[in-house]
C-alpha positions, 0 to 999 in steps of 0.5 A: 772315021777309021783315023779317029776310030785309031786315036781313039783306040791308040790314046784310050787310058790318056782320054779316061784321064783325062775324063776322070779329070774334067769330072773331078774338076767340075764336081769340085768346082760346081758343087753349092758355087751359086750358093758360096762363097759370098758374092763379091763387090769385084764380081758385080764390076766385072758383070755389070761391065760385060753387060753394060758393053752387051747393052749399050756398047759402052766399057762400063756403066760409069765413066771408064777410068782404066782400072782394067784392060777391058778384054775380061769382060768383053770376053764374059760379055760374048759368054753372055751373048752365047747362052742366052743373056744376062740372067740366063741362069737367074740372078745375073752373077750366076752366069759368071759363076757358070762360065768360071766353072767353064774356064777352070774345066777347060783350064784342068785339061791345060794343066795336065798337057802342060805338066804332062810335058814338063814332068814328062810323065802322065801321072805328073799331068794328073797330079797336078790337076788334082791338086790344083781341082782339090785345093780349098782356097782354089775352089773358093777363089776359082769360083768367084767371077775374077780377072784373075781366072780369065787371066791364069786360063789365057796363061795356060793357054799361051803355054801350051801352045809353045809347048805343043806346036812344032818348031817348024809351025808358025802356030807357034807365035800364035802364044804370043797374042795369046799373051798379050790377051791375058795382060789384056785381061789384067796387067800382072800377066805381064810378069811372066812375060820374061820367062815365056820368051825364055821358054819359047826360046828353048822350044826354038832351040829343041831344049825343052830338057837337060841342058846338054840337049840344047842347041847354041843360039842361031840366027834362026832362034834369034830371029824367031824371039824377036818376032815372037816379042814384037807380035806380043807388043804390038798386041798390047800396045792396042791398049793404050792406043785405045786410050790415045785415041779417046783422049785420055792417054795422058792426065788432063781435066777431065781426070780420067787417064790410062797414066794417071790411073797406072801411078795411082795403082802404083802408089797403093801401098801398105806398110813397109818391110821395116813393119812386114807385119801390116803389109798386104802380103805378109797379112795374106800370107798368113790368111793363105797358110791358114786356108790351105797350109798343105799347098802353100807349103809344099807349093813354095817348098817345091818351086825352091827345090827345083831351083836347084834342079833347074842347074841341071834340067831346063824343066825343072827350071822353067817350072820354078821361074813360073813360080818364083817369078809371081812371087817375087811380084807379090812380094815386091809390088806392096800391093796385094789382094787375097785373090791376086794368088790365083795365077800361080796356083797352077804353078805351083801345083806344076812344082809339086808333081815334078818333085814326086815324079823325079822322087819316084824315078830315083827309087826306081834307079837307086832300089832295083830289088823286089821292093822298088815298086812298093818304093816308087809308089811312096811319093805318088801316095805321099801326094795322094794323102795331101789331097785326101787331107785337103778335101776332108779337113781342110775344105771344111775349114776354109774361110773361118770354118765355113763349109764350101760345099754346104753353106749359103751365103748368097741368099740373103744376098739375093733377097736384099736385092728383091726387097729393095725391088719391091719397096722402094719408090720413084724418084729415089736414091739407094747406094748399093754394093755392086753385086747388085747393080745389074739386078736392080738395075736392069729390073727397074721399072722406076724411071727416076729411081736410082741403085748406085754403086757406094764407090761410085757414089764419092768418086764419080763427078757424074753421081756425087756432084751432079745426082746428089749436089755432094748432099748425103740428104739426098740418099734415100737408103744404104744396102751395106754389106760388111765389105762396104763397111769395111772399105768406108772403115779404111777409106775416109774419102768415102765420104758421102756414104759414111755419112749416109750411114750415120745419120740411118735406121735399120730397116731390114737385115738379111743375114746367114754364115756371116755374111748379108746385107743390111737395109737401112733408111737414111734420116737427116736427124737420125741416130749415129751407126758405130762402124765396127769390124765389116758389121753394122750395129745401131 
């Protein structure tokens, strides 16, 4: 008691931090989460996966088609099973969004050992996190029940391991699996697999700083990156073992396989550099700089500067490798998403504090006068102008100016689904976009009734051929929401549901912020419904 009794005592302005922190986070974070933003179809996936592996075992409710490694919502499933099931805190999705604010809490005290290490300072450690908790875009994404979250807390996880076990430690591969979990939650982890060996590497060698303090490669270092590599490999190599052992490895005619999958990924692609203009990152782009200029900006602006650093200091290197590498992934890959930014956000953010840390130092050298502590303060208060900026205005503006910490847009939502509940009958087919599924489903005292996710619906064998003879005829109802209409806009496979909606009367609308769901019945002779911009209009 008395060592503790020490610690506390020897570290008690680092444990107020750090309190302040887990406190800044979580109110940010939490503050109206069940309530925006919207939930998303990707969210529903990822739920009704965890509970389907909770219930029955199995690694989805549909036929697994690898989309996914599976071990983000194994891990969402545990989370499940620890807090007293699915609906646990009411509606199914809000037990995601709980263990979010669990993850991106525990991921802020990360964050600033991480940064508190690679700044070398503690005031780089709290910058960071600020920046990172008071980001808009951050909240909107962080709260949503995403691979990418599970994945970036994994990642930070890994590092800090390396960071922080001693050379001497065999803790230290520990990192390794760590690694491999988060490409095992979602592939793109991978990326930063080149610079996390090179990290481990200069741990090894005692060179996490200038480049003078490095040691040459020995048989010792050597020695120890390669089992560090091979630990990591072994690890992920589980996963398409998963897939040999099941069969479905290589492409067969069943049509589900792990290779298969991976090249159809692949080739989703938009646009080309000779027409940057529609391609998904410069169109996300453009979105991010609208919804959080300030981060972006400074964010990019950073990781360049310490580019150049980086010649001179390893930290400032590696900071801008975490960064730059994800980047040149996003910019590369053709294929990108609005929340695929997620994991290098905490980098960035990393970025940011070392630059007004190392400005801070400066004026401290350069300005030994009376007025060096009114001058050293200038880059921390720079910062702390950007956060202010980033909360008050920015948070109000995010996302087409909806307010994060007031609007609701999950309600109606919520009410689709009782609605669907309560007035729909045995024997029944209704297509539904998956934020949905568990609550229909698991509700559902109509045996022959069926909630069907609209993907599903053209694309599973199991649901188009076998439940609905490839017949729109034979669904009942359409729960569309402006995403579902989006997709059926932009994808013409899904065919099935298209036509469902053409030939369909509203029913019922719950709409609110731009965001809701549209009930309609669907008649064999009825009135054609124009698709228009993510919305629905008779």
């Amino acid at each position: 008691m008395r060592n503790i009794s020490h610690i506390l005592s020897e570290n008690r302005f680092e444990i107020i931090i750090i309190a302040f922190l887990v406190v800044v986070t979580a109110f940010l974070h939490s503050y109206n989460m069940l309530n925006f933003p919207y939930f998303e179809s990707d969210e529903g996936t990822y739920m009704s996966q965890a509970w389907s592996f909770s219930t029955s075992g199995k690694l989805s409710p549909y036929k697994y088609i690898y989309d996914h490694p599976p071990l983000g919502w194994i891990f969402i499933s545990f989370w499940t099973h620890i807090t007293g099931g699915i609906f646990a805190f009411g509606f199914s999705l809000n037990s995601g969004r709980v263990f979010m604010l669990v993850l991106q809490t525990v991921s802020s005290i990360l964050l600033y050992f991480i940064a508190r290490r690679l700044t070398d300072s503690r005031l780089g450690g709290l910058l960071t996190v600020l920046i990172f908790s008071a980001s808009p875009l951050g909240i909107y994404l962080h709260r949503r029940i995403l691979l990418d979250n599970i994945m970036t807390f994994w990642l930070l996880l890994s590092l800090f391991i390396i960071l922080y076990s001693k050379m001497s430690s065999k803790t230290i591969y520990l990192s390794a699996v760590v690694l491999a979990i988060a490409v095992l939650t979602k592939e793109p982890a991978i990326i930063f697999l080149p610079v996390y060996a090179y990290i481990f590497n200069l741990v090894l060698r005692g060179g996490i700083g200038s480049i003078s303090s490095l040691t040459t490669m020995d048989n010792r270092s050597i020695g120890g990156a390669v089992i560090w590599l091979l630990m990591f490999l072994f690890i992920v190599l589980l996963y398409p073992l998963l897939a040999f052992i099941r069969g479905e490895l290589l492409p067969s005619d069943s049509g589900v396989s792990l290779v298969h999958t991976f090249l159809e990924q692949w080739s989703r692609r938009s646009g080309s550099f000779a027409d940057i203009r529609n391609t998904d990152i410069w169109i996300n782009i453009v979105n991010w700089l609208k919804e959080d200029p300030l981060y972006i900006v400074t964010g990019l602006a950073a990781s360049l500067i310490n580019l150049y650093f980086g010649l001179k200091n390893r930290n400032a290197l590696v900071l801008s490798l975490l960064s730059i590498s994800y980047w040149a992934f996003l910019l590369l890959s053709g294929f990108v998403l609005e929340f695929f930014i997620i994991p290098v956000l905490p980098f960035m953010a990393m970025n940011i504090s070392y630059i007004t840390i190392y400005l801070r130092r400066l004026i401290k050298r350069r300005y030994m006068s009376i007025g060096v502590v009114t001058l050293s303060v200038i880059p921390a208060l720079s910062v702390a102008v950007m956060l202010f900026l980033m909360i008050v205005h920015y948070s109000g503006n995010v996302k087409d100016k909806f307010n994060i910490f007031s609007d609701d847009q999950t309600g109606p939502q919520k009410e689709a689904v009782w609605w669907l509940l309560n007035n729909t009958s045995d024997n029944m087919v209704i297509v539904i976009d998956n934020y949905a599924y568990i609550d229909l489903n698991a509700r559902n005292t109509l045996t022959g009734r069926k909630f069907e996710y609209y993907w599903k619906v053209d694309f599973d064998p199991d649901i188009s051929n076998v439940l609905l003879s490839n017949n729109y005829d034979n669904i009942d109802y359409v729960a569309a929401t402006p995403q579902m209409i989006r997709d059926i806009n932009n994808n013409p496979k899904l065919a099935l549901t298209r036509e469902a909606l053409k030939k369909s009367e509203k029913v019922i609308e719950y709409m609110g912020n731009e965001w809701g769901v549209e009930i309609h019945k669907v008649f064999p002779s009825g009135n054609d419904v124009t698709l228009s911009g993510g919305y629905l209009y008779l």
